[in-house]
C-alpha positions in Angstrom: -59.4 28.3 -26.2 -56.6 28.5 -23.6 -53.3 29.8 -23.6 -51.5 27.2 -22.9 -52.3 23.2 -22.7 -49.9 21.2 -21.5 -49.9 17.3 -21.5 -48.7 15.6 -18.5 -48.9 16.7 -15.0 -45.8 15.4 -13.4 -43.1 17.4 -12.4 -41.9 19.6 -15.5 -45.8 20.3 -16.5 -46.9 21.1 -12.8 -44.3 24.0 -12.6 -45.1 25.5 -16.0 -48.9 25.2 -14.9 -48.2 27.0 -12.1 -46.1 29.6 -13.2 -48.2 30.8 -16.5 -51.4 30.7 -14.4 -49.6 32.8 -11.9 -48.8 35.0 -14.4 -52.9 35.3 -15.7 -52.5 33.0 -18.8 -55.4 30.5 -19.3 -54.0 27.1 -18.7 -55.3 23.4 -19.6 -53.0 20.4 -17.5 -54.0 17.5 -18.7 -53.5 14.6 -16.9 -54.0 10.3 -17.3 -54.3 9.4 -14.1 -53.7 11.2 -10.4 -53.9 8.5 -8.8 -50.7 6.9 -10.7 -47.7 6.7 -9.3 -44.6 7.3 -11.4 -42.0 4.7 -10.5 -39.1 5.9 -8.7 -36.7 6.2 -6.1 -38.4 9.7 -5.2 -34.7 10.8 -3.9 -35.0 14.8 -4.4 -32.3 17.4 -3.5 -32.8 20.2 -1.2 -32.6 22.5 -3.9 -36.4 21.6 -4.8 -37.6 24.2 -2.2 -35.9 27.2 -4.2 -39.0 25.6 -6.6 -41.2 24.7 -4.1 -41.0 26.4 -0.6 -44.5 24.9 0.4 -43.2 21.4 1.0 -40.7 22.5 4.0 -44.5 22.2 5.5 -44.2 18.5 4.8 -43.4 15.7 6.8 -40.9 13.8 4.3 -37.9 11.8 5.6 -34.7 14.0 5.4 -31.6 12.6 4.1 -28.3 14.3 5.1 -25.9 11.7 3.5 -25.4 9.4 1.0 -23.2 6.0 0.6 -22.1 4.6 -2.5 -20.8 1.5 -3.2 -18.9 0.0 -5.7 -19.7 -3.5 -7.6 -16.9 -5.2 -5.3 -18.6 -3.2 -1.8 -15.8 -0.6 -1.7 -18.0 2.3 -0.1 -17.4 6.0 0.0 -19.6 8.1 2.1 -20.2 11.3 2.7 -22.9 13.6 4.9 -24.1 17.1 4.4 -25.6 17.4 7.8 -25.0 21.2 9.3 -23.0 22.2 6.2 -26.3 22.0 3.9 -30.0 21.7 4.0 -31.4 18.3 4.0 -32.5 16.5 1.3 -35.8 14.4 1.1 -37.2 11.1 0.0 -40.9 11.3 -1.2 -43.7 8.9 -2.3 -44.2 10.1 -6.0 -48.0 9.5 -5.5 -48.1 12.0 -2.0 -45.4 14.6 -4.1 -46.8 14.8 -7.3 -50.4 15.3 -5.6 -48.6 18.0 -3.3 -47.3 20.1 -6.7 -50.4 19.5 -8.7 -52.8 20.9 -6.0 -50.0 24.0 -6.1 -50.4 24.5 -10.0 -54.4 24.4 -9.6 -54.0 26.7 -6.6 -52.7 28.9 -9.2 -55.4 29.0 -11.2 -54.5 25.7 -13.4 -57.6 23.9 -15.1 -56.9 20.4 -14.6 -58.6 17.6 -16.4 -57.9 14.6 -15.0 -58.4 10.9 -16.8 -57.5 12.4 -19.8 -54.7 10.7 -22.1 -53.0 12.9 -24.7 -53.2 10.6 -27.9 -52.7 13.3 -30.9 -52.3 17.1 -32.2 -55.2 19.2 -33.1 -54.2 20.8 -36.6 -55.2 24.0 -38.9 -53.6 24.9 -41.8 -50.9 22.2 -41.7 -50.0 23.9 -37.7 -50.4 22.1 -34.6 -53.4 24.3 -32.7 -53.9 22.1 -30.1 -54.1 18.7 -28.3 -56.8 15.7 -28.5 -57.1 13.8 -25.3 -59.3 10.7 -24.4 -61.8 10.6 -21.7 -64.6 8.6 -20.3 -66.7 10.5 -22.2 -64.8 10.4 -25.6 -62.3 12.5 -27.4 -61.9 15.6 -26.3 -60.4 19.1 -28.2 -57.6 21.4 -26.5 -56.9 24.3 -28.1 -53.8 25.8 -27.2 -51.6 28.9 -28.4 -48.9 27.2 -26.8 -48.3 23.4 -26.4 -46.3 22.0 -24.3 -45.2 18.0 -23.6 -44.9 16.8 -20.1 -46.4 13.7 -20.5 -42.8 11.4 -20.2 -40.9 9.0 -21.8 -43.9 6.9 -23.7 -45.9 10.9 -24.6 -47.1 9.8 -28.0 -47.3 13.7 -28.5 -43.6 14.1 -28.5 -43.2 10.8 -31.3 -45.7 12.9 -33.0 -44.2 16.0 -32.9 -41.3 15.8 -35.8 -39.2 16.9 -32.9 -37.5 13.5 -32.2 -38.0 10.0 -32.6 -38.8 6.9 -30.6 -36.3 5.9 -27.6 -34.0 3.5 -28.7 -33.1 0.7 -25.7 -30.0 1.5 -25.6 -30.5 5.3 -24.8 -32.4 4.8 -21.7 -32.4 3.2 -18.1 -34.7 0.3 -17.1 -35.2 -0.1 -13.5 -37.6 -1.7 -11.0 -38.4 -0.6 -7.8 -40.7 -1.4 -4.4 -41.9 0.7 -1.9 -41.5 -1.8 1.4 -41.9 -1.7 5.1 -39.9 -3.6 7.8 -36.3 -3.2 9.5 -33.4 -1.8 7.9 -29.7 -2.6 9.4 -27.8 1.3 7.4 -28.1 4.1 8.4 -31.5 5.8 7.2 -30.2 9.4 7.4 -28.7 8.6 4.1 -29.6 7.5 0.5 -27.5 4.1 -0.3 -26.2 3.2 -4.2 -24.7 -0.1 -4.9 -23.0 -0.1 -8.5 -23.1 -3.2 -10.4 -20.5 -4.9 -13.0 -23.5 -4.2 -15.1 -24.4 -0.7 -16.2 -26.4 -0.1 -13.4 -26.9 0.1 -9.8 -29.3 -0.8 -6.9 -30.6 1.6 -4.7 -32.0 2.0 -0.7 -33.7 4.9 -0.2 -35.4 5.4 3.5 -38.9 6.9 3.6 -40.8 7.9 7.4 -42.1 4.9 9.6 -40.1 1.8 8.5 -40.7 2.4 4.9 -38.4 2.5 2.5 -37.9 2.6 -1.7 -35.8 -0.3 -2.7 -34.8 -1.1 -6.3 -32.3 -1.9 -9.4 -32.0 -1.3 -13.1 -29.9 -1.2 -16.0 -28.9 1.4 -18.7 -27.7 1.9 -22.5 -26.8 -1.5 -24.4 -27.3 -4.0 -20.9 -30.9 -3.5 -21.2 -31.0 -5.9 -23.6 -28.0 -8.3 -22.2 -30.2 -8.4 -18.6 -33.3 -9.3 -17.5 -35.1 -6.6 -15.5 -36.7 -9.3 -13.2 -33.8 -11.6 -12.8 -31.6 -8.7 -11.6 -34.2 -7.4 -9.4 -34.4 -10.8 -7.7 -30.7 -11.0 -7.4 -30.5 -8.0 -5.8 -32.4 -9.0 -3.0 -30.7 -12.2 -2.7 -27.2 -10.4 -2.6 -25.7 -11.4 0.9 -24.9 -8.1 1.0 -28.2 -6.6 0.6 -29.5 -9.5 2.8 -27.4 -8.0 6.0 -29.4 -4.5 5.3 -32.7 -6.2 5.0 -31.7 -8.2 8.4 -35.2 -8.5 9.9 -38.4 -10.6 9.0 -42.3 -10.1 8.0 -41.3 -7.5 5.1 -44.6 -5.9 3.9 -44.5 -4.6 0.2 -46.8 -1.9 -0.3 -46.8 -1.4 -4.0 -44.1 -1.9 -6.7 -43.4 -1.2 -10.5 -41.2 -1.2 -13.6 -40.2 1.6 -15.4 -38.0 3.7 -18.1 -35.9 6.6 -17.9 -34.0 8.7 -20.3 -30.4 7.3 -19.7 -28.4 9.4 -22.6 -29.0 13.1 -21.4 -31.3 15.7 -23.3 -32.5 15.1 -26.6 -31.3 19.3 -26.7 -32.2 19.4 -30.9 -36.2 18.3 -29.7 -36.4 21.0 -27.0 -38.9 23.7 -29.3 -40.8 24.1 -32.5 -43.5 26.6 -33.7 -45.6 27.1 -30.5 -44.6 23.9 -29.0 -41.6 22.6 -26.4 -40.8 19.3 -24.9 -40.2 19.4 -21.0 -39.4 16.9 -18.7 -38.8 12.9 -19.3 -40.0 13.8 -22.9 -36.8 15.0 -23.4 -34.1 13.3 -21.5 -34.3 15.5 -18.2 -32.9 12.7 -16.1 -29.2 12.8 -15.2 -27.2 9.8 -16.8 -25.4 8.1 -13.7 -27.3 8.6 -10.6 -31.0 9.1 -12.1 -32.1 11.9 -10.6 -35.2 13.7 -12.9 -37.3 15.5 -10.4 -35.1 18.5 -9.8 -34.0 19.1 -13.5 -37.4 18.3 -14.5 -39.1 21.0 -12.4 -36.1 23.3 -14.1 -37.1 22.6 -17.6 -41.0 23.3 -16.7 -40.1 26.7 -15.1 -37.6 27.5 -18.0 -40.7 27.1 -20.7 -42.8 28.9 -18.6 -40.5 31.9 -18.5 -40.1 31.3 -22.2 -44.2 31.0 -23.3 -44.9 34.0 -21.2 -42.3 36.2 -22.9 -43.7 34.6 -26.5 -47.3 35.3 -25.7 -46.7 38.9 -24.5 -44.9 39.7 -27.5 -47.6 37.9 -29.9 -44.7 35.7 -31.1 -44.7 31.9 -30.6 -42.6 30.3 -33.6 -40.0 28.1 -33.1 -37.6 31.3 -33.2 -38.8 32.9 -30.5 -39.1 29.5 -28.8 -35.4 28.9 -28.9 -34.7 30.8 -25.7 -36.0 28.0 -24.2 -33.1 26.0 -25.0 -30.7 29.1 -24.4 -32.2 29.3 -21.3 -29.2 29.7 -18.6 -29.8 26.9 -16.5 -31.2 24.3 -19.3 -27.6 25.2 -20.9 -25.8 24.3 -17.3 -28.2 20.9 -17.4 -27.1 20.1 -20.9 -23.4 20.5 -20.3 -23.6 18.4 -17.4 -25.6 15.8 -18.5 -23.4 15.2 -21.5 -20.2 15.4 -19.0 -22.1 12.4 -17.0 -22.6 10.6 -20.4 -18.8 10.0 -20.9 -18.8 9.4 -17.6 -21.3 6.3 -17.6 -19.0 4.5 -20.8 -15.5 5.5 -18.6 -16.9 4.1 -15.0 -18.1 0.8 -16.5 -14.9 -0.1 -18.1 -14.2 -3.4 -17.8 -17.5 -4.6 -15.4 -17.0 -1.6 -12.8 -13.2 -2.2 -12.8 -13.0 1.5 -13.1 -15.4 2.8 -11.0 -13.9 -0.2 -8.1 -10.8 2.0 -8.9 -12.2 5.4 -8.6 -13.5 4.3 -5.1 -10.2 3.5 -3.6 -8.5 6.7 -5.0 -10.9 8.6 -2.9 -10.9 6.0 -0.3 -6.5 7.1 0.0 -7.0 10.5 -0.6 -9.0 13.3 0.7 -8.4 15.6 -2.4 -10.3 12.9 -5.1 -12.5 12.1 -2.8 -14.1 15.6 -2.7 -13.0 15.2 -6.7 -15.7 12.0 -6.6 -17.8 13.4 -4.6 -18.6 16.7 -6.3 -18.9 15.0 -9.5 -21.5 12.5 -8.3 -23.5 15.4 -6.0 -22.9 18.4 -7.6 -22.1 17.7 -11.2 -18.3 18.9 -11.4 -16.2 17.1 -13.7 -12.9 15.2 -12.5 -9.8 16.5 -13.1 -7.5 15.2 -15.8 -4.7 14.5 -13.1 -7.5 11.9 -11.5 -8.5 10.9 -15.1 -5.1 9.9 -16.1 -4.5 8.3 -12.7 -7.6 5.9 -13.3 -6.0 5.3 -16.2 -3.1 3.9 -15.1 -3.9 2.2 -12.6 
């Protein structure tokens, strides 16, 4: 029996694991594979070592910049070097091994190979987890559940908590990890917009490596091919300039969903269960980004199952502080803010966000307006709203 059994060690369920076993709970991370890696950019802000101090002992590629460009190449840039700590891109397969080792450090069980497949239940409650192994099926029980376990967890279909992702709330994207010559600057992250809802991305990793990829979101998922836009991508003259050289190496590449409509915020908790992570929509609508708010949610359950099991109180009401949860209020609010943005920038094939661009291209005051919105979540003002409007 353990305190807590969590399904999915990414991200969200590495930071609970850590934190309740920190805290002496008995905790169960279960895990399909260890030796998968999630497909991403791996783009992660500096405020991941607030979360995670150990990985300042790393060796990742720091970015200090980014530059963005719109679907007809208008680029806005901007660099953070000596105003803020730099950022970093990872591997997911090095980063996520670097946080689970830090959870089982803690005092984490982990039980790897196992694939969460259904709840254990007693008396019409959800008591636990079932899990498949080499060795068969496999009983968790659990005071506390909690679902970690992404975008395709069957635990969260099952859970009454929400339903199945609809197409047209997510992102589809593609992505390579590649080695050769690169013709950008590699102290920054580079996003290309499309006339599509979507973008393509350039992320530098250490020695020549770097994460290259493309995808789509909401309704254009089903108007565009995931493999015909990836191909196009790399046939883009301008993308061919970047990737100037010859004898590319690809090291390993893969397809995968993302939440794309912000958090699912009415699925967060039940009795003695909450949904953290992917499971849930913790991936910001515009640029991506899900590690950061990810590790957020797991720490905010965390927080929230310790003060339940203390107290002997793990129903759904005591549960909601989860969702109350300062910070998992500040991600909802600006996830739904990026939301409206998504519909607004894509007016029109990109016409607005091509707009947007050269506003704070012509004037310093939007262009920390654009830039703050895109980095640091602040909504435009209506003066730039209305201006985009009209223009």
């Amino acid at each position: 029996m353990f305190d807590v059994v969590i399904s999915g060690a990414g991200p969200a369920g590495c930071k609970s694991a850590e934190i309740l076993a920190k805290a002496g709970f008995k905790v169960a991370l279960l895990e399909k594979n260890t030796n998968w890696r999630k497909p991403c950019g791996g783009g992660v802000s500096s405020r991941i070592f607030k979360y995670y101090p150990q990985l300042r002992k790393h060796d990742y590629h720091k970015i200090n910049g980014v530059s963005m460009y719109s679907s007809d190449y208008d680029n806005l840039e901007y660099s953070w070097g000596g105003i803020r700590e730099s950022s970093i891109n990872v591997d997911r397969l090095e980063f996520d091994n670097v946080i689970r080792n830090v959870a089982i450090d803690s005092g984490a069980e982990l039980f790897d190979k196992h694939v969460s497949y259904d709840f254990i239940y007693k008396d019409g409650k959800k008591v636990g987890i079932k899990a498949k192994s080499k060795s068969g099926s496999i009983d968790f029980l659990g005071k506390i559940l909690l679902i970690a376990d992404g975008m395709s967890s069957k635990l969260a279909n099952k859970s009454g908590l929400r339903k199945k992702w609809n197409i047209n709330d997510m992102y589809q994207a593609k992505c390579a990890i590649m080695e050769g010559e690169l013709s950008l600057d590699t102290s920054k992250i580079s996003l290309f917009f499309q006339k599509y809802k979507g973008y393509g991305w350039i992320f530098p990793l250490k020695d020549n490596h770097f994460n290259i990829g493309c995808g789509t979101c909401n309704e254009d998922n089903s108007k565009y091919n995931l493999n015909e836009i990836y191909n196009d991508f790399f046939k883009d003259p301008f993308i061919k300039k970047i990737l100037s050289g010859s004898n590319y190496k690809t090291h390993w590449s893969g397809s995968y969903p993302m939440p794309g409509s912000g958090i699912i915020d009415r699925a967060l908790y039940g009795d003695n269960l909450m949904i953290i992570g992917d499971a849930c929509g913790f991936c910001s609508p515009i640029s991506g980004e899900g590690i950061h708010p990810s590790v957020v949610s797991g720490q905010a359950a965390a927080e929230v199952a310790i003060n339940a099991l203390e107290n002997d109180e793990i129903s759904a009401q005591s549960l909601k502080k989860y969702k109350q949860y300062p910070n998992i209020k500040k991600i909802i609010r600006n996830f739904k803010m990026k939301v409206s943005m998504v519909e607004f920038f894509f007016e029109n094939k990109g016409k607005q966000l091509n707009a947007l661009f050269k506003l704070a291209k012509s004037d310093d005051v939007y262009r920390e307006e654009v830039i703050n919105m895109f980095l640091f979540n602040k909504p435009l003002s209506k003066e730039l709203l209305q201006l985009l409007k009209t223009t």
